[in-house]
C-alpha positions as semicolon CSV with decimal commas, in nm:
position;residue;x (nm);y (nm);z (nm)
1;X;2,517;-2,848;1,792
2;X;2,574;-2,673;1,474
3;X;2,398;-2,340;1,445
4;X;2,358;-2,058;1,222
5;X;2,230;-1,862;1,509
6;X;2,369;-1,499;1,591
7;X;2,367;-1,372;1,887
8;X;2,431;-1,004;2,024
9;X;2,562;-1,058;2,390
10;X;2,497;-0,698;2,564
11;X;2,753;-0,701;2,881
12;X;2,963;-0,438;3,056
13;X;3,154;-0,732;3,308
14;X;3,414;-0,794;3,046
15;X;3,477;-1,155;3,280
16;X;3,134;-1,223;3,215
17;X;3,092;-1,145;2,865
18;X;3,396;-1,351;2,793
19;X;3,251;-1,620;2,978
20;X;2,907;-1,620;2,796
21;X;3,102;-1,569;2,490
22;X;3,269;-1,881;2,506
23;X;2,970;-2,076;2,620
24;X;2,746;-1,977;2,348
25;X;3,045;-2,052;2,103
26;X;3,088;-2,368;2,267
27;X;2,727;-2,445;2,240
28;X;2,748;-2,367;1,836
29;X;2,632;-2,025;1,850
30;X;2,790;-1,716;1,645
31;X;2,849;-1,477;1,900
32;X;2,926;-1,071;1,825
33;X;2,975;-0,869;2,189
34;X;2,923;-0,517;2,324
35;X;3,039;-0,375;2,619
36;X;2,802;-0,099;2,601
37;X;2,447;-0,007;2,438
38;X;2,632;0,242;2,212
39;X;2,862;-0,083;2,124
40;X;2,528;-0,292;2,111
41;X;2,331;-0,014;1,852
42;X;2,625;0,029;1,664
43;X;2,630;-0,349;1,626
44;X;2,294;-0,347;1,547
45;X;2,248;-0,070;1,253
46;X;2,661;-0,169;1,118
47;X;2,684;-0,542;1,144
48;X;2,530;-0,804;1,104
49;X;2,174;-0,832;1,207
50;X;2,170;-1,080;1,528
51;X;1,901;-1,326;1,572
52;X;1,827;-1,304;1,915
53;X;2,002;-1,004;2,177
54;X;2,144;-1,193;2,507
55;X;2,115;-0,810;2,702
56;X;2,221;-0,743;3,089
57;X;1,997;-0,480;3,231
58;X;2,225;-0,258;3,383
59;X;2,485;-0,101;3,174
60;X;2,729;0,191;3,263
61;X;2,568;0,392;2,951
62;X;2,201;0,305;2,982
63;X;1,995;0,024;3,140
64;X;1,865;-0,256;2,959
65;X;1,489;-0,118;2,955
66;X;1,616;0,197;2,793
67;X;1,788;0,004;2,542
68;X;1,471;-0,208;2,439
69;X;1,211;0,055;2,410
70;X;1,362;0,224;2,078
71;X;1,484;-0,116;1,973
72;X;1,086;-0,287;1,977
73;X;0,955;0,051;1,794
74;X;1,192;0,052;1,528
75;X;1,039;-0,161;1,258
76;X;1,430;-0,323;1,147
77;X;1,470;-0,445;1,438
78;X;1,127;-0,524;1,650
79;X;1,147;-0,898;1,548
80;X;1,430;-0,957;1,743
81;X;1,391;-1,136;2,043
82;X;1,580;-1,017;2,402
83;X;1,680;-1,259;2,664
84;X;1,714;-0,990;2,961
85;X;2,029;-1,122;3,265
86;X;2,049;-0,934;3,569
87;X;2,272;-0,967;3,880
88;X;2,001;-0,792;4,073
89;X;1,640;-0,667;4,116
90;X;1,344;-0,827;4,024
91;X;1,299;-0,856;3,648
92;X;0,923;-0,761;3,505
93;X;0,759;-0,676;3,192
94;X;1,039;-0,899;3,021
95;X;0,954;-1,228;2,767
96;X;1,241;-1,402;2,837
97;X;1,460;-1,283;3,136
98;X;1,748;-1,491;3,347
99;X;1,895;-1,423;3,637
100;X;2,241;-1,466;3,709
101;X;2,464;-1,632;3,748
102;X;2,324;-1,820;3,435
103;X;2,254;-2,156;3,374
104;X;2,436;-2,257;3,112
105;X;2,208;-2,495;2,942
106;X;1,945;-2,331;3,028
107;X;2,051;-2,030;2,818
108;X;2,130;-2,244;2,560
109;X;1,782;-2,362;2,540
110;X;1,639;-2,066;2,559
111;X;1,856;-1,920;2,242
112;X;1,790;-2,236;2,052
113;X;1,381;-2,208;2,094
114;X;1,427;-1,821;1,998
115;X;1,647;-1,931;1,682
């Protein structure tokens, strides 16, 4: 699958990022990481706009919620849709939201309908 999808994987496991990294690459997506939500909102108001944020909820600086709310009222950056990954707790209130360990293809799917 050739893509000119971006996507803005949000993931403190560095293991796990690298994984999801090279799955997503693998599955023609352009993939920019962050290990943090700092990394993650410098990414997003320096770089290149992402079309679609692959974000794990719990991360060392902030959790994932935390990281959405300013991210949906900013006006820049509202359009762009979250998948949500956790390793635990239920997930709510979220449009899109995986649990891990992920499904590859399903993920893939998911990215490609949100593309």
């Amino acid at each position: 699958m050739k893509s000119t999808c971006h996507v803005l994987v949000v993931e403190d496991d560095a293991a796990a990022r690298e994984v999801l990294a090279a799955l997503l690459t693998d599955s023609g997506f352009e993939v920019t990481m962050a290990a943090t939500a700092a990394e993650a909102w410098a990414h997003l108001r320096n770089g290149r706009r992402p079309n679609v944020i692959v974000l794990d909820l719990i991360l060392p600086d902030m959790d994932g919620w935390d990281f959405s709310a300013p991210l949906k009222r900013d006006p820049d950056l509202s359009a762009i849709p979250i998948v949500a990954v956790s390793g635990a707790g239920t997930l709510i209130d979220a449009a899109r939201s995986l649990r891990k360990p992920l499904d590859a293809d399903e993920l893939a799917g998911i990215l490609a309908d949100l593309c």
